[in-house]
C-alpha positions in Angstrom: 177.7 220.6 -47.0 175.6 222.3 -49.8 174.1 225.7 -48.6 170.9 225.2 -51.5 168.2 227.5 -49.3 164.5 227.6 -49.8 161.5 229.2 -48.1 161.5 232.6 -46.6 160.6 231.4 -43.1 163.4 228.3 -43.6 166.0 230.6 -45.2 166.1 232.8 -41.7 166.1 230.1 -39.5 168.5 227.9 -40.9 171.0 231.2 -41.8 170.7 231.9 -37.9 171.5 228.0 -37.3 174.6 228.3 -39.2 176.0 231.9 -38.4 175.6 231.4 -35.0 176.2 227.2 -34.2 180.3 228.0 -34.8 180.8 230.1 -31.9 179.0 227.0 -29.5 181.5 224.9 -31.3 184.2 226.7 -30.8 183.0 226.9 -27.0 183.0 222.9 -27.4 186.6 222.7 -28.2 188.1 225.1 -25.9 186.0 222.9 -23.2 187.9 219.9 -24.6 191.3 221.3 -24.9 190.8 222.3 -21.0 189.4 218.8 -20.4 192.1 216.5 -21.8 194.6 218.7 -21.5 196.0 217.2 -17.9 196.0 213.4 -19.3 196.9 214.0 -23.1 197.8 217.3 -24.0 200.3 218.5 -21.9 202.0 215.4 -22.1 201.4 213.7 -25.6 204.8 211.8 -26.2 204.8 208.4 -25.0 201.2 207.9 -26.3 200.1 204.9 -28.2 199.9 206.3 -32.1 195.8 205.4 -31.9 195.6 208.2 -29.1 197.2 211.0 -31.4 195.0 209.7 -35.0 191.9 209.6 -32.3 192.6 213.1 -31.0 193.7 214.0 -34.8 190.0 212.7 -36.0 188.0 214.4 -33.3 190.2 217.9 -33.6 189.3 217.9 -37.3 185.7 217.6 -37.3 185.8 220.5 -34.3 187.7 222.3 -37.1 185.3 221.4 -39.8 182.0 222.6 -37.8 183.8 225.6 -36.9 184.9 226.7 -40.4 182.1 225.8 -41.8 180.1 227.7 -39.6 182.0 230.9 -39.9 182.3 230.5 -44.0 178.4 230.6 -44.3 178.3 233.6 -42.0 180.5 235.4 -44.0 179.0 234.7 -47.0 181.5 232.4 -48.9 179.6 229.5 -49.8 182.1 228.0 -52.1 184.8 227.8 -50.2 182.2 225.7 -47.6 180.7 223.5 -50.3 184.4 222.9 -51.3 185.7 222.2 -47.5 182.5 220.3 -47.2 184.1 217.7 -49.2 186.5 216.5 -46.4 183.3 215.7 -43.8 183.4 212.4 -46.4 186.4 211.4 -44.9 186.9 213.3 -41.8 183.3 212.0 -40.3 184.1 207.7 -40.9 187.1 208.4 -39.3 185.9 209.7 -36.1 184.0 207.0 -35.3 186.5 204.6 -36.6 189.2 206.2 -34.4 186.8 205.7 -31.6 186.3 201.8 -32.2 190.1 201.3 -32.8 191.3 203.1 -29.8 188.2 201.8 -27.7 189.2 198.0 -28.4 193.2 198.6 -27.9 192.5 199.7 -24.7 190.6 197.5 -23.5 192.6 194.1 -24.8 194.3 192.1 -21.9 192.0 193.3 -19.3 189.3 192.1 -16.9 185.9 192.5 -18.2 184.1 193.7 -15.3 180.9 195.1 -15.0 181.8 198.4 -15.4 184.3 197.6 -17.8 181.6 195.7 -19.9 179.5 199.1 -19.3 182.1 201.5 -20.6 183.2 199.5 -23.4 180.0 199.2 -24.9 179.5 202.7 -23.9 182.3 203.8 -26.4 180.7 201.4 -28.8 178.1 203.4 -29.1 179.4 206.8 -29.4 180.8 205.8 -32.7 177.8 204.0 -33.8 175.8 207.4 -32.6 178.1 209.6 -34.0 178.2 207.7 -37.1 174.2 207.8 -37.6 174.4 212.0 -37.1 177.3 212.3 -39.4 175.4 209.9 -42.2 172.3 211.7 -41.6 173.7 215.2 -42.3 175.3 213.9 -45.2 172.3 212.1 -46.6 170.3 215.8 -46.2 173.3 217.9 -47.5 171.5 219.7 -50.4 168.5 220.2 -47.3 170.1 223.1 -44.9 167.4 222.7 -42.9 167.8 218.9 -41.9 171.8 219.3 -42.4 172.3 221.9 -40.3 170.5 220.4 -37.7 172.3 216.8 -37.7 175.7 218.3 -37.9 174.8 220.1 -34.8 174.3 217.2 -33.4 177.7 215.2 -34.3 178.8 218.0 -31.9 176.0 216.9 -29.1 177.6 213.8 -29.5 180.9 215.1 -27.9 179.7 216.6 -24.4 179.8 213.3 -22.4 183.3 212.4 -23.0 184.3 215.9 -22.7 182.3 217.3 -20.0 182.5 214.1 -18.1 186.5 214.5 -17.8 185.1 218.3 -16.6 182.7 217.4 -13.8 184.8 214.6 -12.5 187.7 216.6 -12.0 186.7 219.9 -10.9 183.0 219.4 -9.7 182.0 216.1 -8.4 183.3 215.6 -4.4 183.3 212.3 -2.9 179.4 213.4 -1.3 177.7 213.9 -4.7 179.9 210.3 -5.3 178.1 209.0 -2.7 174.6 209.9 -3.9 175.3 208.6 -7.9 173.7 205.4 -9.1 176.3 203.2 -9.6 177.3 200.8 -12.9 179.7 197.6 -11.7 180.1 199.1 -7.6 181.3 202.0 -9.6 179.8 205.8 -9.1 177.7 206.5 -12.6 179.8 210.1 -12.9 178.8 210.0 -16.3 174.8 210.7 -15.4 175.4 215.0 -15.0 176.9 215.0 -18.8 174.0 213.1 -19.9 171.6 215.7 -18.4 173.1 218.2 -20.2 172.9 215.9 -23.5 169.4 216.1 -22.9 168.8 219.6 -21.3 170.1 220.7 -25.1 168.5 218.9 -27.1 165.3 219.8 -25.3 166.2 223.4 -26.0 167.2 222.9 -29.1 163.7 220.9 -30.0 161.8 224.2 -28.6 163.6 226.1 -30.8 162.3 223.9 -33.5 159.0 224.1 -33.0 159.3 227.7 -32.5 157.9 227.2 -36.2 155.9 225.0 -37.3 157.1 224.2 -40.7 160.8 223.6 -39.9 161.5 219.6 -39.5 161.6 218.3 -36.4 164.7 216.4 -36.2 166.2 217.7 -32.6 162.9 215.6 -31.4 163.6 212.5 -33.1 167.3 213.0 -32.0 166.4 213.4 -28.3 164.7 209.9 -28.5 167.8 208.5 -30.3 170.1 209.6 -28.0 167.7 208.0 -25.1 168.1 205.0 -27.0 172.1 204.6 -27.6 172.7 205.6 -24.0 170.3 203.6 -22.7 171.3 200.5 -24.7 174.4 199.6 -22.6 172.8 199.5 -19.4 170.4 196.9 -21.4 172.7 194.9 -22.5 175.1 194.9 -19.5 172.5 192.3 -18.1 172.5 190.1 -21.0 174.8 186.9 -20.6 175.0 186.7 -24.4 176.8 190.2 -24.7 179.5 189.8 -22.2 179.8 186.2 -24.6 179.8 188.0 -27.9 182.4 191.2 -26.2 184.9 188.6 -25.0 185.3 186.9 -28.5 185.5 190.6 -30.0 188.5 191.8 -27.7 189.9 188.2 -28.7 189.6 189.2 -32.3 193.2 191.4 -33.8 191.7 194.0 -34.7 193.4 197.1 -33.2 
């Protein structure tokens, strides 16, 4: 996470990016303390050990944003080049953790439609995740592209945590009712992925608020179109349900 800054018009923008993203991410995580905190947190004992290095994984790159955030607002760009260091093994493990976990829970059960749906859902959360993180890292020594993709590792977390949110405490049985549905079951998921959206769109206008920053929260809107999309595709292709039964046959969790 190299802090090299160049351009007057890029050094202000991408300073703002960074003293400003930690406190959103630090919004993010009290969200998803409050959100898994009924099912997982207040109760953690008696979990399989894949829910504790999952929750371990994604608690340590809400960490890592965080710091980092805060370290370049404060001026101590060492210490964040230094921390930086651990996104190399913090980030794989995320979306490994996600794949492990994801496939554990899904062995010795029917493969329904919705089933199908989810687990190819959580497929791709890793995969998505996966392609931010490498991105960021691939840009490192470019704060203006690497602030921007690491932002978005973080977008990648709002589904899973504001579903948990809306399905508890906002959805009633009526706005059920009025849901598409995925395998007879309501698509509760749909509201999180608004907000996916809603910010990125923001976050693109903030990008072209000038015209010589890079426009990556654009591309990144289409991308994330794309991997949440792509289950919905493939949840009518025979081959797919083929290939995800010989994978949950497959001892790999």
């Amino acid at each position: 996470m190299a802090t090299v800054i160049t351009g007057s018009g890029s050094r202000n923008q991408t300073l703002w990016l960074y003293q400003n993203s930690g406190y959103i991410f630090l919004a993010l995580l009290v969200f998803a303390i409050v959100a898994f905190w009924p099912r997982y947190l207040v109760q953690p004992s008696g979990k399989d050990i894949r829910f504790h290095i999952h929750a371990a994984a994604m608690g340590a790159w809400c960490g890592l944003l965080i710091t980092q955030s805060f370290l370049i607002r404060a001026g101590n760009r060492s210490l964040h080049r230094r921390l930086g260091q651990l996104a190399y093994l913090v980030g794989p493990a995320v979306s490994l953790s996600i794949l492990v976990l994801n496939h554990h829970q899904s062995q010795a059960r029917e493969i329904t439609d919705f089933r199908l749906w989810l687990f190819t859902s959580n497929i791709g959360d890793a995969v998505l995740f996966f392609v931010c993180w490498a991105l960021a890292m691939m840009h490192r020594k470019t704060p203006t592209i690497h602030a921007r993709y690491m932002i978005c590792t973080a977008v990648t977390f709002i589904p899973p945590v504001f579903d948990r949110l809306f399905s508890r405490y906002a959805l009633t049985s009526q706005t059920r009712n009025i849901l598409p549905t995925v395998g007879g079951q309501p698509f509760t998921i749909l509201p999180s992925f608004v907000m996916v959206f809603a910010v990125l769109a923001v976050l693109a206008w903030w990008d072209t608020r000038t015209a010589k920053q890079p426009q990556v929260f654009q591309r990144m809107f289409a991308v994330f179109a794309i991997f949440y999309a792509a289950p919905l595709i493939l949840l009518m292709l025979p081959w797919w349900r083929t290939f995800i039964v010989w994978y949950l046959s497959m001892p790999l969790s």
